[in-house]
C-alpha positions, 0 to 999 in steps of 0.5 A: 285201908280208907276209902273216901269220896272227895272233891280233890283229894284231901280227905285221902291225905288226912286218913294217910297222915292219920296211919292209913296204908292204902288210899282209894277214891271210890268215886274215880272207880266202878263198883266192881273196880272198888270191889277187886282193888279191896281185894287186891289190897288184902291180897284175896283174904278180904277187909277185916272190918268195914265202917260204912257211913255213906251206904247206897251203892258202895255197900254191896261190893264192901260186903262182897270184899268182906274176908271170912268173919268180917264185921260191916258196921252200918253207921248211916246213909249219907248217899241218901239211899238204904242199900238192899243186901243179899243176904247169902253174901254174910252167909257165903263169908261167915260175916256179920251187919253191925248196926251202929246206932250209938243214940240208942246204945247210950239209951240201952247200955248207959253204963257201957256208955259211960264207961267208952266214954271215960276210956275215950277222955283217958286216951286222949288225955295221954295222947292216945288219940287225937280227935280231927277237929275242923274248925271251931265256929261261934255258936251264932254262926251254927247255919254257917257251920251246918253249911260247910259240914253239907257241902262237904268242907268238912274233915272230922269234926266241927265244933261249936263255941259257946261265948262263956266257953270262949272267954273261959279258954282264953284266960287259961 
């Protein structure tokens, strides 16, 4: 399931030709609305895993949609808002808030780190994954970038190219 809040609907498309099944535009529906269509689309047992990087007013009912142990990852706030969490609903479902702070997670597990890090390069090396790049940008044109990524042009990641980077790839 993807869930995106989106002018139009392009970051939908882009989480369908990634592999999602259903696709919801949150911000076309009430929070109660969200909650009963998660539902829906589980057919009652709930979402498995809910990787929340907007918070604010969406987290509520995502946790109230959690099935029996489900896992909500806390990624970011990027609603501007710390949601307020009643926290009979982990209770209630047997569920667990997952901070996900991967600065501090190199910082306390360097050696996990190192070895997520070696697993990620092998996958995409064999074509496991596929890292959604954007748009690469010359690095004298970071404010243009940052621009793009603040209102919301962004679709996965946005790169930064160094000219020594450039002129390296461009003779291989």
């Amino acid at each position: 399931v993807s869930t995106q809040s989106t002018w139009g609907n392009e970051k939908l498309e882009t989480c369908k030709l990634s592999g999602a099944d259903h696709l919801i535009n949150y911000s076309e529906l009430s929070l109660d609305d969200l909650k009963k269509t998660l539902n829906s689309i589980t057919n009652g047992k709930g979402v498995d895993v809910v990787y929340d990087p907007v918070g604010g007013k969406y987290a509520e009912p995502c946790i109230r949609s959690l099935a029996w142990g489900g896992r909500y990852l806390v990624i970011g706030f990027t609603d501007g808002s710390i949601p307020k969490i009643a926290t009979n609903l982990t209770l209630l479902k047997g569920s667990s808030i997952v901070g996900v702070f991967w600065g501090r997670f190199l910082r306390e597990q360097p050696k996990e780190a190192k070895k997520d890090f070696s697993d990620l390069y092998e996958w995409q090396a064999q074509g496991r994954i596929k890292p959604l790049v954007s748009k690469a940008y010359p690095l004298e044109n970071v404010a243009e970038a940052l621009d793009d990524m603040m209102n919301r042009k962004v679709q996965g990641k946005i790169v930064l190219v160094t000219r020594h980077y450039s002129a390296r790839s461009a003779s291989l």
